[in-house]
PDB file of N, H, CA, C and O in Angstrom:
ATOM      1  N   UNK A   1     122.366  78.485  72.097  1.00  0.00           N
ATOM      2  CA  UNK A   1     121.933  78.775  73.458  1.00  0.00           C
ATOM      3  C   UNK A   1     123.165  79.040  74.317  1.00  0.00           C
ATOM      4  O   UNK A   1     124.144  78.339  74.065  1.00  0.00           O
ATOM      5  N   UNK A   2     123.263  79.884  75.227  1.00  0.00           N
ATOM      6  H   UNK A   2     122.468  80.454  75.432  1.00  0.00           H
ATOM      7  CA  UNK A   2     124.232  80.907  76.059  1.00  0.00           C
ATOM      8  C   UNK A   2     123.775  79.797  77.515  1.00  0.00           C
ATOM      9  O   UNK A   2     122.624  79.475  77.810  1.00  0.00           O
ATOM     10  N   UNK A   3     124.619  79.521  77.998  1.00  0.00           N
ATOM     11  H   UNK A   3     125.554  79.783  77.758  1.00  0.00           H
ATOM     12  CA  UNK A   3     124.764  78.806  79.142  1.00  0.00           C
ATOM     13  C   UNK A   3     124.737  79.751  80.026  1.00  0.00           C
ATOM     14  O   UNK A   3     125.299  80.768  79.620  1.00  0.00           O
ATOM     15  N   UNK A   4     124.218  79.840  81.297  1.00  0.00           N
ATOM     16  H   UNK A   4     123.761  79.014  81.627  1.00  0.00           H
ATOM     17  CA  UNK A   4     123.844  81.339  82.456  1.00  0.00           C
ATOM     18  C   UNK A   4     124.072  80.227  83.693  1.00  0.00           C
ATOM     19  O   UNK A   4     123.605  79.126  83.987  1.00  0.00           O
ATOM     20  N   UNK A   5     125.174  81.260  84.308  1.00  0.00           N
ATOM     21  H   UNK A   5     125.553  82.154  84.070  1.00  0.00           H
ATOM     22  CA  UNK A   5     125.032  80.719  85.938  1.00  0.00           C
ATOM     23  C   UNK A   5     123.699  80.485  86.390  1.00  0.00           C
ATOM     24  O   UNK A   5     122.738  81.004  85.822  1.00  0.00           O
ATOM     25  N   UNK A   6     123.579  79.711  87.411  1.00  0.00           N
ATOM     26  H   UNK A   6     124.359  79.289  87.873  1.00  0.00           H
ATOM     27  CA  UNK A   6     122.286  79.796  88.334  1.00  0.00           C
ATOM     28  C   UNK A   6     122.730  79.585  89.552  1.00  0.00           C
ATOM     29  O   UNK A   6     123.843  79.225  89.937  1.00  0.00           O
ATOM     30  N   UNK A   7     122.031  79.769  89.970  1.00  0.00           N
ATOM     31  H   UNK A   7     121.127  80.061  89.657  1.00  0.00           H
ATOM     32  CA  UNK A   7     122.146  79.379  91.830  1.00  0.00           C
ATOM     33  C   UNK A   7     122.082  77.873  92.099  1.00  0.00           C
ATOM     34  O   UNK A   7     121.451  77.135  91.342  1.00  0.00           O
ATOM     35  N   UNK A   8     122.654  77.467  93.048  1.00  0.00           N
ATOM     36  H   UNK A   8     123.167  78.067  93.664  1.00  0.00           H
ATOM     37  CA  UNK A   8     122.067  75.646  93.536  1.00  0.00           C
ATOM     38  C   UNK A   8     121.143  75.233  93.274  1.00  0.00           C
ATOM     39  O   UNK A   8     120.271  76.101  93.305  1.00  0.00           O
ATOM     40  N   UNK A   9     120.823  74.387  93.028  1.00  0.00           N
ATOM     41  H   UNK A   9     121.532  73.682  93.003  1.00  0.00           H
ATOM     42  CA  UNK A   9     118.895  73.985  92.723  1.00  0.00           C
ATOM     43  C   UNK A   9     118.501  73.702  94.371  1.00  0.00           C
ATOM     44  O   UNK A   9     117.317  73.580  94.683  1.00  0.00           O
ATOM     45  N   UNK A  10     119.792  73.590  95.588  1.00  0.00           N
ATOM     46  H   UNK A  10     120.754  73.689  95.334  1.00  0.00           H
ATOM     47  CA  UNK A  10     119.575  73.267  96.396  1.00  0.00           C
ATOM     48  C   UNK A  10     119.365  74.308  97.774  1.00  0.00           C
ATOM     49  O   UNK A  10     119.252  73.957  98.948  1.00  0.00           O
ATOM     50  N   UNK A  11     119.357  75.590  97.255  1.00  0.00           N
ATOM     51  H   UNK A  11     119.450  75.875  96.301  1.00  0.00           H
ATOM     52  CA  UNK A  11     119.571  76.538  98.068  1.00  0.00           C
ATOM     53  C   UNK A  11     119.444  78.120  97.531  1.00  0.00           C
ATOM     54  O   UNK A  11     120.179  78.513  96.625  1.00  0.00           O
ATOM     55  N   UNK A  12     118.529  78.930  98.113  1.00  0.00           N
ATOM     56  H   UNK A  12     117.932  78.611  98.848  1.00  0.00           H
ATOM     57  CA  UNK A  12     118.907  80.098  97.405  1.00  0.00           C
ATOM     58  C   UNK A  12     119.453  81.307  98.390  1.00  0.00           C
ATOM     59  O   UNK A  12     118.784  82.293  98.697  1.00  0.00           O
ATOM     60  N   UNK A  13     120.483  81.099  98.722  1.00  0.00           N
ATOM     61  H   UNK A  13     121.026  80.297  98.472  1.00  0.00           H
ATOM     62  CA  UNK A  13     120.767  81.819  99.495  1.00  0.00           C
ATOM     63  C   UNK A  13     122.245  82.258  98.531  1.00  0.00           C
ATOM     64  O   UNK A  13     122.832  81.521  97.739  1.00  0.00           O
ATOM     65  N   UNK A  14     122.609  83.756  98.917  1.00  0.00           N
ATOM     66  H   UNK A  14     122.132  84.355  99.561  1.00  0.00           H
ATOM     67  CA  UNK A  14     123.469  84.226  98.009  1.00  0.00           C
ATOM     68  C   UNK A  14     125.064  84.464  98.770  1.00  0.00           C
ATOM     69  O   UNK A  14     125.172  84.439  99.996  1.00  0.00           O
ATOM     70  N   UNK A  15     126.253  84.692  97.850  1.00  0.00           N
ATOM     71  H   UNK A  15     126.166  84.712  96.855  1.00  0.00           H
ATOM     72  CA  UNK A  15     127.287  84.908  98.409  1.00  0.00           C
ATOM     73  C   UNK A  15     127.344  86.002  99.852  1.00  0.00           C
ATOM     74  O   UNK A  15     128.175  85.645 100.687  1.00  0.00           O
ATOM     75  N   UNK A  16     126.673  87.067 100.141  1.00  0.00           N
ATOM     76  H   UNK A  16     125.998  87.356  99.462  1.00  0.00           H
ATOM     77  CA  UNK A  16     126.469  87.856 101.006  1.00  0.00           C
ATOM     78  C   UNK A  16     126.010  87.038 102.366  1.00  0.00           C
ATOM     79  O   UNK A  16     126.445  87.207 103.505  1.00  0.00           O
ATOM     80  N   UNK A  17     124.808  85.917 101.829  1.00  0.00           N
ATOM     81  H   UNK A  17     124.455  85.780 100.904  1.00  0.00           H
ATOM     82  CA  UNK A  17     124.231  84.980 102.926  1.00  0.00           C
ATOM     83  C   UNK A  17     125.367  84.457 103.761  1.00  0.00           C
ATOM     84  O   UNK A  17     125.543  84.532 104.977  1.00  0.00           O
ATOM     85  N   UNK A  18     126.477  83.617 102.315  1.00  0.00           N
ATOM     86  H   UNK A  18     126.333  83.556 101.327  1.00  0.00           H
ATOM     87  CA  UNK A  18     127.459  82.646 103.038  1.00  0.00           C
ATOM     88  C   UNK A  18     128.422  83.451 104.030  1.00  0.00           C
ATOM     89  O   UNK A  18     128.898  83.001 105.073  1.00  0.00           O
ATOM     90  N   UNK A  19     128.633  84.855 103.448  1.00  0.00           N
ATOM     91  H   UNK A  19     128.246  85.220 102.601  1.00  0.00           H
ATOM     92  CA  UNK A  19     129.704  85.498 103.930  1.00  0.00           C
ATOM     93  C   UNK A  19     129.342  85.785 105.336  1.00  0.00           C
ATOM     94  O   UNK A  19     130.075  85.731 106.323  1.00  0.00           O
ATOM     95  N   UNK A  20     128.014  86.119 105.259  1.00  0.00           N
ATOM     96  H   UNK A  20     127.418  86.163 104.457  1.00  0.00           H
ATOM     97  CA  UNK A  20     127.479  86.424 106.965  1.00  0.00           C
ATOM     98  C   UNK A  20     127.490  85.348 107.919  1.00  0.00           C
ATOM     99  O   UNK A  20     127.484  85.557 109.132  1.00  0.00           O
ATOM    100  N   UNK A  21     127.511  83.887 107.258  1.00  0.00           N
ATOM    101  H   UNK A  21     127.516  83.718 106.273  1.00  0.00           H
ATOM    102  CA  UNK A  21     127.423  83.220 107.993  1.00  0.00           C
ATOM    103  C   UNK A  21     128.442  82.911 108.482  1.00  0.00           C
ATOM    104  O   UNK A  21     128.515  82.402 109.601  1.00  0.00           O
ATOM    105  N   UNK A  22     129.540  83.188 107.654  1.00  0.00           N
ATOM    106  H   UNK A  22     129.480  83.601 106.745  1.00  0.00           H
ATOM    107  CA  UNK A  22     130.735  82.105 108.153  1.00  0.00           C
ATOM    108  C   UNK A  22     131.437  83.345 108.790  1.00  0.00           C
ATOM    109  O   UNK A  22     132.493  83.028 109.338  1.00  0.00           O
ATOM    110  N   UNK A  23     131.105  84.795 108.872  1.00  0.00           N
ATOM    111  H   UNK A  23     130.247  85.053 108.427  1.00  0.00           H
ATOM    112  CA  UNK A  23     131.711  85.688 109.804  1.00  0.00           C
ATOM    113  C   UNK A  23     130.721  85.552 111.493  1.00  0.00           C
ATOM    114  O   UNK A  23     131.198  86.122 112.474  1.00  0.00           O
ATOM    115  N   UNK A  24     129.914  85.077 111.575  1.00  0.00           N
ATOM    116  H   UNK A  24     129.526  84.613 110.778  1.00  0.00           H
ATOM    117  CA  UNK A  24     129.157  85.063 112.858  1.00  0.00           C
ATOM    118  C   UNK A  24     129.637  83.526 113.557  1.00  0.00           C
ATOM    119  O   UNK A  24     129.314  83.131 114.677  1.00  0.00           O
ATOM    120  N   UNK A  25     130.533  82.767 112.510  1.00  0.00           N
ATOM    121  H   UNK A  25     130.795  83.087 111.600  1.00  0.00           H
ATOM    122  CA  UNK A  25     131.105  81.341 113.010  1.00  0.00           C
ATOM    123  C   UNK A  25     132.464  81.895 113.473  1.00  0.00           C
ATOM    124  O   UNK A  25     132.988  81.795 114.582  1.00  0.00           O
ATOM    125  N   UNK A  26     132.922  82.520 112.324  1.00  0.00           N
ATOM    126  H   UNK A  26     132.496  82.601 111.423  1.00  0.00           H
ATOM    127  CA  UNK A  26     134.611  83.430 113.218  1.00  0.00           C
ATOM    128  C   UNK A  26     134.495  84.232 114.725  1.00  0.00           C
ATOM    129  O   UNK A  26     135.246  84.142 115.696  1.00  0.00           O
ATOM    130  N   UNK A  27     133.171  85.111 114.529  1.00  0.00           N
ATOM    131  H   UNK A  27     132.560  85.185 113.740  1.00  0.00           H
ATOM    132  CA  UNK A  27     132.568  86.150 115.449  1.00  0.00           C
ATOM    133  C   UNK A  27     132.369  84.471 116.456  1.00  0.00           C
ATOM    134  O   UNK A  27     133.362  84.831 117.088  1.00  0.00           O
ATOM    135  N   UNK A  28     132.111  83.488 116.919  1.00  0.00           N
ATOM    136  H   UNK A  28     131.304  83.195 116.405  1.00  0.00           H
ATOM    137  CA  UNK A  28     131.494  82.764 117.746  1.00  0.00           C
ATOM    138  C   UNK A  28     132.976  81.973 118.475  1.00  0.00           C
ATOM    139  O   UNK A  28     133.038  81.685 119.670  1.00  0.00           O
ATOM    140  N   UNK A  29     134.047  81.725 117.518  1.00  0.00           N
ATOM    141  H   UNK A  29     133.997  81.959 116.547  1.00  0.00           H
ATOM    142  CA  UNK A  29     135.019  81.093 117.742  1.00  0.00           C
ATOM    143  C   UNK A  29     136.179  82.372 118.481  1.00  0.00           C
ATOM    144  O   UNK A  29     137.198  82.087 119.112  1.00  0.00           O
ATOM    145  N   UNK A  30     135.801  83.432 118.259  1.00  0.00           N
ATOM    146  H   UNK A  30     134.974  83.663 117.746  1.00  0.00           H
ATOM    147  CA  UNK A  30     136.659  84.412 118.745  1.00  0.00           C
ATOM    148  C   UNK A  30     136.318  84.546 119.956  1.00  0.00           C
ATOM    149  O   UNK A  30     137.168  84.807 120.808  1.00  0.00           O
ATOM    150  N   UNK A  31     134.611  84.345 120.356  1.00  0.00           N
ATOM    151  H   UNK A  31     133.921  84.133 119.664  1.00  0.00           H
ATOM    152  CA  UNK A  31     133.701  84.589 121.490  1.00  0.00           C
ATOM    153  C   UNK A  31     134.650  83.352 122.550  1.00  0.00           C
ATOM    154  O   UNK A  31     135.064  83.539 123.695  1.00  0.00           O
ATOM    155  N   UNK A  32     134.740  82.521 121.980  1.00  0.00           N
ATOM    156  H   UNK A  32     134.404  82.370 121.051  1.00  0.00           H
ATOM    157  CA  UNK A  32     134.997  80.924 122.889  1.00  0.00           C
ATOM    158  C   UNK A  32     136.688  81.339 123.480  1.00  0.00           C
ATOM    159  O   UNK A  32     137.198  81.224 124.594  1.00  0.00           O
ATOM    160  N   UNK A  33     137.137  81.773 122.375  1.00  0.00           N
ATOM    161  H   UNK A  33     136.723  81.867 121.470  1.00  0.00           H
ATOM    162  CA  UNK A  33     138.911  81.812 122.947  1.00  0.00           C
ATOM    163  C   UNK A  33     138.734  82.876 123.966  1.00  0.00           C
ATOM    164  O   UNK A  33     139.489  82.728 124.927  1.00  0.00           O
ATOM    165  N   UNK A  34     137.982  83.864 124.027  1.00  0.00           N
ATOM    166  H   UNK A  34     137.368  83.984 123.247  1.00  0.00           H
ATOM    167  CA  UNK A  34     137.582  84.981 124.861  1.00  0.00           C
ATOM    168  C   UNK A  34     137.484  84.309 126.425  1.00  0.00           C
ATOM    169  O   UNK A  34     138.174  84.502 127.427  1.00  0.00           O
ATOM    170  N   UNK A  35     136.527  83.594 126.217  1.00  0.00           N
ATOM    171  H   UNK A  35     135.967  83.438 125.404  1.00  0.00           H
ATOM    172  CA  UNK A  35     135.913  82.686 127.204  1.00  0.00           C
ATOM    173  C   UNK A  35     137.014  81.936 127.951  1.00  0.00           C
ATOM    174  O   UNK A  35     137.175  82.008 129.169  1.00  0.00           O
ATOM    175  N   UNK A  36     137.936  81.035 126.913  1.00  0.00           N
ATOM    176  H   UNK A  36     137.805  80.976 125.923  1.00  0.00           H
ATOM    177  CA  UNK A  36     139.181  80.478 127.456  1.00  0.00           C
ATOM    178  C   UNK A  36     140.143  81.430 128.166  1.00  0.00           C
ATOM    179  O   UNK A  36     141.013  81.003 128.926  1.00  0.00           O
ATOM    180  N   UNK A  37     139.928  83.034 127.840  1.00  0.00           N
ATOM    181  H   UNK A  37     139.221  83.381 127.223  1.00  0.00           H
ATOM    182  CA  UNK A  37     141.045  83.526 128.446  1.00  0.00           C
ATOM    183  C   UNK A  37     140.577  83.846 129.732  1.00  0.00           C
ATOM    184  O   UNK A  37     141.355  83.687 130.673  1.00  0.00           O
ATOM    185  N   UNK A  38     139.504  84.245 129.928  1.00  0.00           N
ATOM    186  H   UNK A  38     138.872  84.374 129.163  1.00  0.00           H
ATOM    187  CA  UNK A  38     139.072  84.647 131.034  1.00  0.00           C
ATOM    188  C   UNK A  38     138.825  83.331 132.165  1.00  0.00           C
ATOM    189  O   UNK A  38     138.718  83.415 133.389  1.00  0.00           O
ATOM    190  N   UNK A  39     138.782  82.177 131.346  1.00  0.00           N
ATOM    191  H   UNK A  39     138.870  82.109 130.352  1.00  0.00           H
ATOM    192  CA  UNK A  39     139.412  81.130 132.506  1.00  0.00           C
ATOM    193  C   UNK A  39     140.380  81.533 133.084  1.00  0.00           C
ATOM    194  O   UNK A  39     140.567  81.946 134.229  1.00  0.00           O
ATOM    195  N   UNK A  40     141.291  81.325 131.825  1.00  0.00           N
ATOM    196  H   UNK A  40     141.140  80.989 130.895  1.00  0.00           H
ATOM    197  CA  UNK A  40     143.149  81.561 132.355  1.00  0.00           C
ATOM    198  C   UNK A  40     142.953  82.703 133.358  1.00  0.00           C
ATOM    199  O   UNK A  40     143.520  82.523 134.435  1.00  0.00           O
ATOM    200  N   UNK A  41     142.212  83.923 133.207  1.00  0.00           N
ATOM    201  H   UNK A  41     141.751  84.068 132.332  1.00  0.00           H
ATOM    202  CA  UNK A  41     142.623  84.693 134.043  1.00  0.00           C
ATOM    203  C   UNK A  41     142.192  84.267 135.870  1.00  0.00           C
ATOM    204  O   UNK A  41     142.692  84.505 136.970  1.00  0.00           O
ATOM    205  N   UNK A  42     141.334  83.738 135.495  1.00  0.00           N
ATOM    206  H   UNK A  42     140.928  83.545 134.602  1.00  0.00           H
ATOM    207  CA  UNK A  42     140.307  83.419 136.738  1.00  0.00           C
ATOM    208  C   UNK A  42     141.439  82.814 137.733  1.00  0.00           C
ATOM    209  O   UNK A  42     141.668  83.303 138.839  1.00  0.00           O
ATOM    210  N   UNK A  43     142.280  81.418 137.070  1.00  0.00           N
ATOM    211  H   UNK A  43     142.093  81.021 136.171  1.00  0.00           H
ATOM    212  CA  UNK A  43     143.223  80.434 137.521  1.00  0.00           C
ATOM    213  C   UNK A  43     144.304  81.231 137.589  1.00  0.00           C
ATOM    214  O   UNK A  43     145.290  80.574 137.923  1.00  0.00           O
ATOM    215  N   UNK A  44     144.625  82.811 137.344  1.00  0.00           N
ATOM    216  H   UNK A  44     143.824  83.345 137.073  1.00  0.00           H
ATOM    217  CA  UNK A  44     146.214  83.013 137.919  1.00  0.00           C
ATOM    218  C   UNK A  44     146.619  83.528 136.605  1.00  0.00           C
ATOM    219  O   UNK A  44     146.853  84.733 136.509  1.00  0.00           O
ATOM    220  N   UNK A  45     146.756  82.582 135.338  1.00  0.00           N
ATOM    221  H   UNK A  45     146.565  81.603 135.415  1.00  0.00           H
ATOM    222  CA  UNK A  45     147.507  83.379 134.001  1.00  0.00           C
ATOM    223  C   UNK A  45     146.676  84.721 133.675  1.00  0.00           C
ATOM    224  O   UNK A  45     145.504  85.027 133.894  1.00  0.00           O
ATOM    225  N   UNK A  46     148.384  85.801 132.703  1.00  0.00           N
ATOM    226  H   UNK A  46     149.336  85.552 132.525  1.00  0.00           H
ATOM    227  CA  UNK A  46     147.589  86.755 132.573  1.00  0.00           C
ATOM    228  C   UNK A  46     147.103  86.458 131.026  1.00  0.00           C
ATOM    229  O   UNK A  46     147.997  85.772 130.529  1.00  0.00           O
ATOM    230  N   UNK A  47     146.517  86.587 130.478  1.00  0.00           N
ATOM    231  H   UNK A  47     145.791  87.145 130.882  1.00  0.00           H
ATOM    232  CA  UNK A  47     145.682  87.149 128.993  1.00  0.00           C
ATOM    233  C   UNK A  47     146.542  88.152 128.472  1.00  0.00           C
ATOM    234  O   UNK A  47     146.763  89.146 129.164  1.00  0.00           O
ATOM    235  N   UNK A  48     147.160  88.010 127.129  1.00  0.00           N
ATOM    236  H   UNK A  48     146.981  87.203 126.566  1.00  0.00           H
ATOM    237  CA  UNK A  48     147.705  89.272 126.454  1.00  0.00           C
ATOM    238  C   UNK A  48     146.669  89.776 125.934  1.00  0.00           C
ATOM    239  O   UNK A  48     145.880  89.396 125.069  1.00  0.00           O
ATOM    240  N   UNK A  49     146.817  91.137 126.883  1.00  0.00           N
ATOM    241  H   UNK A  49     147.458  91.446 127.585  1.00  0.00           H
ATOM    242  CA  UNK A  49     146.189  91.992 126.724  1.00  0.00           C
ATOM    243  C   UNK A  49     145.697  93.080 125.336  1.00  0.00           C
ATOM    244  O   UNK A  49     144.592  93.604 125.196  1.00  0.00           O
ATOM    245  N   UNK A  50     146.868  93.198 124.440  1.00  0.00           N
ATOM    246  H   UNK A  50     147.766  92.773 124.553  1.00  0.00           H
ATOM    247  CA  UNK A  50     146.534  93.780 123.741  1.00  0.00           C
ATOM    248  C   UNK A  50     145.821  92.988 121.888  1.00  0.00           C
ATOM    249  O   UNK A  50     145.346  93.456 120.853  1.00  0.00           O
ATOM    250  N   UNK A  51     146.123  91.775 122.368  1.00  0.00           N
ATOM    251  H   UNK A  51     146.509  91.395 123.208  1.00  0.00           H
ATOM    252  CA  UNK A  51     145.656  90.952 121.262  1.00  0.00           C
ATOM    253  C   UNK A  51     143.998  90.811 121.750  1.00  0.00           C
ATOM    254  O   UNK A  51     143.170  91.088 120.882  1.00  0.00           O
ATOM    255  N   UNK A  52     143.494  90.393 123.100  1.00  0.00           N
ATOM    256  H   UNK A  52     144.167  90.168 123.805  1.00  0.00           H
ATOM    257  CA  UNK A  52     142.266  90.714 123.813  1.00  0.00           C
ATOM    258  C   UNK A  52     141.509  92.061 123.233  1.00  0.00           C
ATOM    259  O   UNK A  52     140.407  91.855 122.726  1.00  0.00           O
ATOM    260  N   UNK A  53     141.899  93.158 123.254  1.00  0.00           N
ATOM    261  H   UNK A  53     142.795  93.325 123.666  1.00  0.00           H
ATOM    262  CA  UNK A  53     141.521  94.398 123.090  1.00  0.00           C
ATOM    263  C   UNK A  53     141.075  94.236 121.188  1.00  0.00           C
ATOM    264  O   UNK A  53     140.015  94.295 120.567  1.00  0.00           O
ATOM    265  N   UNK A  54     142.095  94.078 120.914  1.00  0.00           N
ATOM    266  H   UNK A  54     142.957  94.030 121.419  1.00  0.00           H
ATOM    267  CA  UNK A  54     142.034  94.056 119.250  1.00  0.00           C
ATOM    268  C   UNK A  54     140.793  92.840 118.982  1.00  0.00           C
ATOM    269  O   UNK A  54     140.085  93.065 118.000  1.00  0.00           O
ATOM    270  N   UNK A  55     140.553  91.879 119.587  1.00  0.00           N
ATOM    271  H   UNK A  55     141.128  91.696 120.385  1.00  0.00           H
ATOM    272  CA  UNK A  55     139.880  90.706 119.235  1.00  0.00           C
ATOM    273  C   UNK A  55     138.619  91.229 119.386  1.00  0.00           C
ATOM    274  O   UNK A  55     137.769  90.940 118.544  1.00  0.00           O
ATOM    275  N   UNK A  56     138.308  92.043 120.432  1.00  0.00           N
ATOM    276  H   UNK A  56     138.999  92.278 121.116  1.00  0.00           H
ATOM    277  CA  UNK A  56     136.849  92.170 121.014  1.00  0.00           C
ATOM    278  C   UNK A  56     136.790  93.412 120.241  1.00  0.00           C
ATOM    279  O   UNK A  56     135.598  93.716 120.291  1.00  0.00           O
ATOM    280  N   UNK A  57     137.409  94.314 119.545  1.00  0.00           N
ATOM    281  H   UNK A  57     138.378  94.068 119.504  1.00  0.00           H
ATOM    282  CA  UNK A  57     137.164  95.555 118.986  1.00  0.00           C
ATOM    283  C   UNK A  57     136.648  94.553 117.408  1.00  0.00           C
ATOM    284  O   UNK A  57     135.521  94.856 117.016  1.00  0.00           O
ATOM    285  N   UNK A  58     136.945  94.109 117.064  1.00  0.00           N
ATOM    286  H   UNK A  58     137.860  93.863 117.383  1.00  0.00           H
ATOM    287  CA  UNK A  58     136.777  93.170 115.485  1.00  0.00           C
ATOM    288  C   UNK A  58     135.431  92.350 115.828  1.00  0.00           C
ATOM    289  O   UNK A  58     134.499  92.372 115.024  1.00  0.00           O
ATOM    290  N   UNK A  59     135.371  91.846 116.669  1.00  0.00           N
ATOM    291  H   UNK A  59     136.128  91.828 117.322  1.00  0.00           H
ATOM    292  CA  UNK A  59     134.130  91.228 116.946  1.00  0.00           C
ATOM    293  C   UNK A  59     132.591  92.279 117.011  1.00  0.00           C
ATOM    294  O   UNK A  59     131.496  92.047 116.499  1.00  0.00           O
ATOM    295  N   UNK A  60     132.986  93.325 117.746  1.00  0.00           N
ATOM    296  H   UNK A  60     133.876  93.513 118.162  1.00  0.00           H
ATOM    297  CA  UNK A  60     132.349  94.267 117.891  1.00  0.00           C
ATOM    298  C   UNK A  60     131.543  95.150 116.197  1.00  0.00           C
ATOM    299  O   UNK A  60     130.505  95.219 115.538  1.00  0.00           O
ATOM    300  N   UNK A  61     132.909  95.625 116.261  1.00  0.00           N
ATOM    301  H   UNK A  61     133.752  95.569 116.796  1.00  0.00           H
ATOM    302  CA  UNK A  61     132.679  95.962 114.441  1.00  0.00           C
ATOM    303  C   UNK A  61     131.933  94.557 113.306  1.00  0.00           C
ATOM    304  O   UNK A  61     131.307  94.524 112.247  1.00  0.00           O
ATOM    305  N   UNK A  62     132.351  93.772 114.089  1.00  0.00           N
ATOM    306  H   UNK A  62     132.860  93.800 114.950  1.00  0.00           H
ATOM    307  CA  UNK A  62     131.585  92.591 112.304  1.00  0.00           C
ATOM    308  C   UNK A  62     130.433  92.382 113.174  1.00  0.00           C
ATOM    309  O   UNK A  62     129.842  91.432 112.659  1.00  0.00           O
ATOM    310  N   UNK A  63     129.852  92.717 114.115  1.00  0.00           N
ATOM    311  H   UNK A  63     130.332  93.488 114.533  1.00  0.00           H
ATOM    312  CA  UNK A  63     128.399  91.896 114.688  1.00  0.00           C
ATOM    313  C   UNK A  63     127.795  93.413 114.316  1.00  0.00           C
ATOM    314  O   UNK A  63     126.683  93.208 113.829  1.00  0.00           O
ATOM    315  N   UNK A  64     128.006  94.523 114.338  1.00  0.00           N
ATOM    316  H   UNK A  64     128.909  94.690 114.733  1.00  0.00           H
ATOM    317  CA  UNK A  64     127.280  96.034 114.228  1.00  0.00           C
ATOM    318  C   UNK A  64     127.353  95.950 112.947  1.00  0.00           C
ATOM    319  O   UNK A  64     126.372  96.464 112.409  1.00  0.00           O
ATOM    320  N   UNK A  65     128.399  95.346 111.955  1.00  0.00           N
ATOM    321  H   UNK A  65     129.196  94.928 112.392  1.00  0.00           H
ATOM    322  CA  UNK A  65     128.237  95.377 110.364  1.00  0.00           C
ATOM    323  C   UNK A  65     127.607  94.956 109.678  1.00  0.00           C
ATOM    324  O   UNK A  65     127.239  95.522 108.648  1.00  0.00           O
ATOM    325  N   UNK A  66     127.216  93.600 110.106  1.00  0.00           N
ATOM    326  H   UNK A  66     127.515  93.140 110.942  1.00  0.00           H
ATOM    327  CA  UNK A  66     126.309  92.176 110.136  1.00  0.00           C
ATOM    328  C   UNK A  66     124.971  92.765 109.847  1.00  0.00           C
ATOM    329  O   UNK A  66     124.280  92.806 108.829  1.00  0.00           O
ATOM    330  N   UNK A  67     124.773  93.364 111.492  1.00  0.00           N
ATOM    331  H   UNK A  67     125.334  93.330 112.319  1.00  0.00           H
ATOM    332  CA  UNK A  67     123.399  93.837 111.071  1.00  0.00           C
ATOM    333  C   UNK A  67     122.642  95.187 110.391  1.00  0.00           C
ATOM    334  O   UNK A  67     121.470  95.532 110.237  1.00  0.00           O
ATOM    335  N   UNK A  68     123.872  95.716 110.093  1.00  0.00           N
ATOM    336  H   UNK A  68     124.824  95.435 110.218  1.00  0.00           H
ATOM    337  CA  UNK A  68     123.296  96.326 109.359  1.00  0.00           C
ATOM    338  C   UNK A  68     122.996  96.109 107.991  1.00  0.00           C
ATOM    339  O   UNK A  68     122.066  96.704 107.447  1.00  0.00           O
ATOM    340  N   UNK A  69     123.838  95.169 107.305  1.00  0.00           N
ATOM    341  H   UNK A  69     124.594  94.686 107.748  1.00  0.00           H
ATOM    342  CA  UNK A  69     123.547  94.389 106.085  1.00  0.00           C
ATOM    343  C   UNK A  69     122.889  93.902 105.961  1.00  0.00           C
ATOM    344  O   UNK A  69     122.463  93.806 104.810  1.00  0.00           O
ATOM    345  N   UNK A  70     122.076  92.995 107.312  1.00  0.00           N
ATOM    346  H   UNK A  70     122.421  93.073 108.247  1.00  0.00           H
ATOM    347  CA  UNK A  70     120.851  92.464 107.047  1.00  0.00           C
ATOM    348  C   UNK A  70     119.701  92.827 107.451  1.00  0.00           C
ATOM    349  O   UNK A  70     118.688  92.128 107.403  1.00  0.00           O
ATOM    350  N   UNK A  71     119.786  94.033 107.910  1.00  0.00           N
ATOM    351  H   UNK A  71     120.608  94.601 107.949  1.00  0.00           H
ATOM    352  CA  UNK A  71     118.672  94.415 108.454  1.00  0.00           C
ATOM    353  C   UNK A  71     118.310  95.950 108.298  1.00  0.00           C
ATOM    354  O   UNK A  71     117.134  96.315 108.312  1.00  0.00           O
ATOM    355  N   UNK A  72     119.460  96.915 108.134  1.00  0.00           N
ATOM    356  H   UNK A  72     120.415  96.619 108.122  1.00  0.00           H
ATOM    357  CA  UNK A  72     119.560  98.060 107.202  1.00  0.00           C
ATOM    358  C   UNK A  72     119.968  98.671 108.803  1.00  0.00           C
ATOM    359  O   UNK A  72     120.485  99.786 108.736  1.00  0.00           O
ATOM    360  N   UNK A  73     119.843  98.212 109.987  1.00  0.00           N
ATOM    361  H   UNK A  73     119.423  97.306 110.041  1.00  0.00           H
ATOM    362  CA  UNK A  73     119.756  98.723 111.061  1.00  0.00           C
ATOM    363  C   UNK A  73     121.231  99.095 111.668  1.00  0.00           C
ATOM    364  O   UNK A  73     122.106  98.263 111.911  1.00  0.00           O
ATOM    365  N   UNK A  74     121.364 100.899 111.917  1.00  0.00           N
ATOM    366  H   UNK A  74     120.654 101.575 111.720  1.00  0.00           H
ATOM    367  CA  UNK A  74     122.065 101.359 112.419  1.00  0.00           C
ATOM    368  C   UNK A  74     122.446 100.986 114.196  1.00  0.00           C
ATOM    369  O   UNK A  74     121.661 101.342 115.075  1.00  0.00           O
ATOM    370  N   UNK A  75     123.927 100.130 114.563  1.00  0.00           N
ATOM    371  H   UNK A  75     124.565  99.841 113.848  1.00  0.00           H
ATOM    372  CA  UNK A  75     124.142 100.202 115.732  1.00  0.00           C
ATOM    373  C   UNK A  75     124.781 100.795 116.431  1.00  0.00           C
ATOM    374  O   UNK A  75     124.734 100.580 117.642  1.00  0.00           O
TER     375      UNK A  75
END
């Protein structure tokens, strides 16, 4: 008898599942530092700007990628 991967007995959710999830936890933690900067800006500091730009362009792209993987849906 040939021994065969299986899935968890505890879960069937697949590598694609985990990957989405833990990019919408990056996508959420990128959201928050966002949030922190626009404090800073509120109080006087400036926000580097071009790390801002790049952050929200990546966020942008993995939430439009997201769903289209899970949902087939063009954004």
């Amino acid at each position: 008898m040939v021994d065969q991967p299986t899935r968890s007995e505890t879960t069937d959710r697949s590598p694609k599942d985990y990957a989405i999830e833990f990019g919408r936890y990056l996508a959420n933690a990128a959201e928050r530092f966002m949030a922190e900067q626009n404090r800073a800006t509120e109080a006087g500091e400036l926000p580097c700007v071009d790390h801002w730009r790049a952050l929200e362009s990546a966020i942008h792209e993995f939430r439009k990628r997201a769903l289209r993987a899970e949902h087939g849906v063009s954004a």
